[in-house]
N, C-alpha and C positions, 0 to 999 in steps of 0.2 A: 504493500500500500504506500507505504512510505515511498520507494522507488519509482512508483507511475507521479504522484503528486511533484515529486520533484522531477523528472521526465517534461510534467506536465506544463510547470512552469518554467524550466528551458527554454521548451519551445514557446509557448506567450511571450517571453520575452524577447528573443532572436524573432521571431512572428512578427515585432513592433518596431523593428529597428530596422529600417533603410538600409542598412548595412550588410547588406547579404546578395548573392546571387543563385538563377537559377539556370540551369541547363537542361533540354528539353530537345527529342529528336522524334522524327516521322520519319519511315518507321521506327518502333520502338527498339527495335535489332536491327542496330546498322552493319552492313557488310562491306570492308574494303575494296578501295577500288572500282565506286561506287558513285557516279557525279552527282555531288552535293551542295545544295544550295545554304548557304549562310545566313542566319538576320543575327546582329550586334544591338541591342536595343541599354540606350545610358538611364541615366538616373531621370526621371519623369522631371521632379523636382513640384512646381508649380501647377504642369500639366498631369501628374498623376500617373494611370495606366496607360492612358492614352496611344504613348509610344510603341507600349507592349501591342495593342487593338490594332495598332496599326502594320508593325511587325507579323501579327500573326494573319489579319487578313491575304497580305502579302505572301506567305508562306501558304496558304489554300490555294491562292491564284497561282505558285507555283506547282501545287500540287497538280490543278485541273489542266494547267499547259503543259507539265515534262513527268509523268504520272514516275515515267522510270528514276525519275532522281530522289534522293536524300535529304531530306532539313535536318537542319540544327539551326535553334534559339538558343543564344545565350544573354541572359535581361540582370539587369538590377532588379532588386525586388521591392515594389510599391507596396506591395502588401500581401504577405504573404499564402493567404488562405484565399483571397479571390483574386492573386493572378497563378496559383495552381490549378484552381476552379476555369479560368480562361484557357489556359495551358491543353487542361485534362479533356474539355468539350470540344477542343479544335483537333483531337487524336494524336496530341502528342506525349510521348513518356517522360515520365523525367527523371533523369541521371545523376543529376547534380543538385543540392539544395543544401547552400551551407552557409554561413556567416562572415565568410570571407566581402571584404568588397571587389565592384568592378574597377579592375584596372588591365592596363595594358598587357599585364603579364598572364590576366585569366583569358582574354582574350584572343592572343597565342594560343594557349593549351586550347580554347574552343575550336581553333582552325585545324590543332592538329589532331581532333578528336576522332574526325568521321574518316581517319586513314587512307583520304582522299582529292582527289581533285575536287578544286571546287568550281563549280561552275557557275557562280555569282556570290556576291559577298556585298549586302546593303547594312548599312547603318540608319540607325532611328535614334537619334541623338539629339541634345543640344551641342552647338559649338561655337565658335567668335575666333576670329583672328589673330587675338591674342596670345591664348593658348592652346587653339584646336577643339576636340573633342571632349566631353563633358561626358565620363563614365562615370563617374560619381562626384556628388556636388560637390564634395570637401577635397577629396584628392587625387581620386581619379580622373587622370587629362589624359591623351594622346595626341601629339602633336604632329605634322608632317616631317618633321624635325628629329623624330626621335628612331631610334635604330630599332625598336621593335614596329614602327608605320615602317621601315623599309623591310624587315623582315618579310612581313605580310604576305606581300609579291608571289614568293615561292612556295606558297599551299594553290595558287589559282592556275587551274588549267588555261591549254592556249584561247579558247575562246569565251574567257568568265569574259565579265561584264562589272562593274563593282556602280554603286550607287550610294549616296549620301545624303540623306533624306535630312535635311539639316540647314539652318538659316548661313547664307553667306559662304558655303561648301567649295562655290565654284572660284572664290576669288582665292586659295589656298589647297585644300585638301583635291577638291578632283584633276588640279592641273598638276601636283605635286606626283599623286597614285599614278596618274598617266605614265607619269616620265618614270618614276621609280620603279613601277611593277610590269611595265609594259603593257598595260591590258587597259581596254576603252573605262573611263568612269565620268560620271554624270555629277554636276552639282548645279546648285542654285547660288544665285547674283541676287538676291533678298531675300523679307521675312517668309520663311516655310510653315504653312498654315494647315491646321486639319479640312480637311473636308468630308463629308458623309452623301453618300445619294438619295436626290428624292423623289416624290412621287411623280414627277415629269420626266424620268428617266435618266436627270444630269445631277452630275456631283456640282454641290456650293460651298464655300466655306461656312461650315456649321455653328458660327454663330449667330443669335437671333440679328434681324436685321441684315441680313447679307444673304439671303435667298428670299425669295417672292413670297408675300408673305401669304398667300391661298397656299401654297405649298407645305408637305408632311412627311417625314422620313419613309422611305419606299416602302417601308414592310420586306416581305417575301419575293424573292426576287430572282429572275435566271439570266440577268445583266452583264452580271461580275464572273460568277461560276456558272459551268455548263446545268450541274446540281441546282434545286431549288434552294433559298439561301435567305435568312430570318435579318434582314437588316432595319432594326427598330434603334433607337436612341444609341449613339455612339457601339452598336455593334460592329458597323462596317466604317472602316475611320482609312483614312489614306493622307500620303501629305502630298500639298499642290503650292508651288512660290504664288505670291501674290501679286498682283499682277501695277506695281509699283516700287520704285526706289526705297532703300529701305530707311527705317528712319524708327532708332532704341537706342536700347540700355548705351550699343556701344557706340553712337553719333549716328549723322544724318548723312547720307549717300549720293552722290551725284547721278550716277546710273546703275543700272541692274536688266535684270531679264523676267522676264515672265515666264518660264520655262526651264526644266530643266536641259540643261545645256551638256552635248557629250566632248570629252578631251581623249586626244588618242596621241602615240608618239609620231605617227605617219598618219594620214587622210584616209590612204587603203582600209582601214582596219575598222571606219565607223559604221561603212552601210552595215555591215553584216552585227555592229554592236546596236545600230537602232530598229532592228526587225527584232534585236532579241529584249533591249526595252520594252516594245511596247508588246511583245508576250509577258512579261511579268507585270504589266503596270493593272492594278485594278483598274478598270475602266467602262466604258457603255456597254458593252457587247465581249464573250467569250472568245478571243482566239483561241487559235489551235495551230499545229503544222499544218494545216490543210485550208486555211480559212484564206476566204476571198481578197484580192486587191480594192473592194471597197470595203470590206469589213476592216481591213487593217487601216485605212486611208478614217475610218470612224473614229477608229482608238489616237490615230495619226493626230484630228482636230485636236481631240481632246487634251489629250500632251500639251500641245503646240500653243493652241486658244486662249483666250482670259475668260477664267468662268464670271464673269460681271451680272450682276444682279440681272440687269438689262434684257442681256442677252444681247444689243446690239454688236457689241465689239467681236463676240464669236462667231458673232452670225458674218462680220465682215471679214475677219480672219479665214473660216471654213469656206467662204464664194473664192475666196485670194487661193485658197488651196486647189479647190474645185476649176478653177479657172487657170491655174497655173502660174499667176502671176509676178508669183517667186522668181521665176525663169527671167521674166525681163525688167522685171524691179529688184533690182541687187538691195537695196534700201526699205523695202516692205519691212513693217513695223506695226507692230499691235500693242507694244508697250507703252503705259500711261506712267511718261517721263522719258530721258532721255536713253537709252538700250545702250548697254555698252558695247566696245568692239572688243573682236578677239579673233585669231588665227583656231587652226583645227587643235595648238598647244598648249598657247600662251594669250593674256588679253592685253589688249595696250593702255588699259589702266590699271591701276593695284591700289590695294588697299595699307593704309601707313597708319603704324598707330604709335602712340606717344603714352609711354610707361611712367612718365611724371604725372600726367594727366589722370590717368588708372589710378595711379597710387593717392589721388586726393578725391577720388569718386564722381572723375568728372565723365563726360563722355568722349573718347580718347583717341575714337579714329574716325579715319575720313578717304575720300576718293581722289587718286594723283595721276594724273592722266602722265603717262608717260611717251606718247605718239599721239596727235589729235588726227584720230581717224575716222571716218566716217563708219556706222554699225550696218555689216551685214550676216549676221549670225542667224537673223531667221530664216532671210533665203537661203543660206547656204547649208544650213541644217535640214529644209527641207529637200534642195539636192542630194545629200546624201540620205535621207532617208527615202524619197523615190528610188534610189540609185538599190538602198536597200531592198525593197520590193520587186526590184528587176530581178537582183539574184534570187528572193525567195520565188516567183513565180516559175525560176529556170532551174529550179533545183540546187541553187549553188550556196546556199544557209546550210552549215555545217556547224549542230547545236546539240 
């Protein structure tokens, strides 16, 4: 008796303490040698589980596009007993549940758990400039900087894809991965925002006031997953940039993107990295290997568009698409605010922050144009994503 009471409050206590992580894989027996997908999910902090929701949505939509590969979650833990409860209903097992915090170094051993290639590796993080990634609020950081972010590299197969679901990713961490790991990755040029889908079949950012307000979370739904699929109140969460310069905790931004934006070391390497985006992105419609050049060109908007209350701006974005007009407008623009420029590597502006500044709690970075170039990063991201589509239609997506 004695031995369970004290058992019992152990765990209530580790239960209540932020301080912990969990590790969680589909299937529950993983096999070597087995192309696995990754989610890294940091400390919630403010947003709670959120990150996990979104993480794990993510991990179903990999499940329903690459049924043959492997997951592994590895999360900070918000709370213990409802996000094993989240964990446990989405079919995954859990391996790992201990007291430890997330840092870099659990991180690693997550990569090297599943004894295999991985064939994508997304983060659901906070991060900033400063010091990068935010695995845990007190000490856990990961920066591009740091020899366990260059390690990384060498757990991803040749055609992973890495993703960074994270505010300000692209001006730091996805150009960083590119070059480091050799493998295509994706980040955002401002605030990275939840969004949920609703009853008119598009995702909005979920909070009140920012979708129409006749509108109701979609319920039941066979949008996202092939499967029928219970999306009520933050069940189905995904992150989308907002579609503006960003402007917080860490200062006010001259430009940005509305989109996430792909970085590769050579040009060659993005069609085939944005055919396989927009199969893991939750989105309107289920792809698959077999799914049509308008059903992809669907998920294509989505990406690409600004989900705007309105609807006017997507609706003008999707005719731009529909009409091709990428092709002869190097300069087509859907972003509200100035879009920065960048190369398929590197951007010609970066972001500068001032650690005096930081250390008196002010806001401490800002935007320093280093080439005044003109932005054409939607056209040319839509080239290479049609360019993507020609190889999947000819069979030459090798995933």
């Amino acid at each position: 008796m004695k031995l369970f009471v004290l058992t019992f409050l152990a765990v209530s206590i580790w239960a209540q303490n932020s301080s912990a992580i969990f590790l969680a894989t589909d299937p529950g027996q993983l096999r070597a040698g087995v192309p696995t997908d990754v989610f890294v999910v940091g400390d919630g902090d403010d947003h709670g589980d959120l990150f996990l929701r979104a993480a794990i949505l993510a991990a179903k939509v990999s499940r329903d596009r690459f049924p043959q590969r492997q997951r592994v979650i590895i999360s900070a833990v918000s709370d213990f007993y409802s996000d094993q409860q989240l964990l446990s209903s989405a079919g995954f097992k859990l391996h790992i549940a201990d007291s430890s915090k997330l840092d870099k170094s659990q991180v690693l051993k997550a990569l090297k758990f599943p004894r295999s290639a991985l064939t994508s590796l997304q983060f659901f993080v906070h991060s900033n400039p400063q010091t990068g990634i935010v695995l845990h609020k007190r000490t856990g950081r990961l920066a591009q900087t740091d020899s366990e972010f260059a390690q990384m590299g060498g757990f991803l197969a040749r055609n992973a894809i890495v993703i960074f679901h994270s505010c300000n990713s692209g001006w730091f961490l996805a150009p960083a991965a590119a070059k480091l790991w050799g493998r295509s990755a994706f980040g955002t040029f401002t605030a990275d925002d939840f969004q949920e889908p609703m009853s008119d079949g598009k995702w909005y950012y979920h909070d009140a006031g920012r979708y129409p307000e006749h509108l109701s979370r979609i319920g039941n739904t066979t949008r996202i997953l092939r499967q029928n699929t219970r999306c009520g109140s933050h069940e189905c969460l995904r992150l989308k940039p907002v579609n503006g310069a960003y402007s917080g905790v860490m200062g006010r931004f001259a430009k940005g993107l509305g989109f996430y934006k792909g970085f590769a070391r050579t040009e060659a390497e993005l069609p085939q990295a944005m055919i396989h985006y927009a199969l893991l992105m939750p989105s309107v419609t289920p792809l698959s290997l077999q799914s049509s050049r308008a059903e992809i060109l669907t998920v294509v908007k989505d990406w690409m568009c600004p989900s705007d209350k309105s609807g006017s701006l997507f609706a003008a974005c999707s005719k731009a698409i529909d009409s091709r007009s990428f092709e002869s407008n190097s300069r087509l623009n859907f972003f509200s605010g100035t879009p920065v420029s960048c190369s398929t590597s590197q951007c010609y502006t970066v972001v500068k922050c001032s650690g005096f500044k930081a250390a008196l709690g002010m806001k401490s970075c800002k935007t320093v144009d280093i080439q005044d170039k003109p932005s054409t990063v939607f056209s040319d991201q839509m080239k290479l994503i049609m360019k993507g589509i020609q190889m999947f239609e000819k069979g030459q997506i090798a995933l």
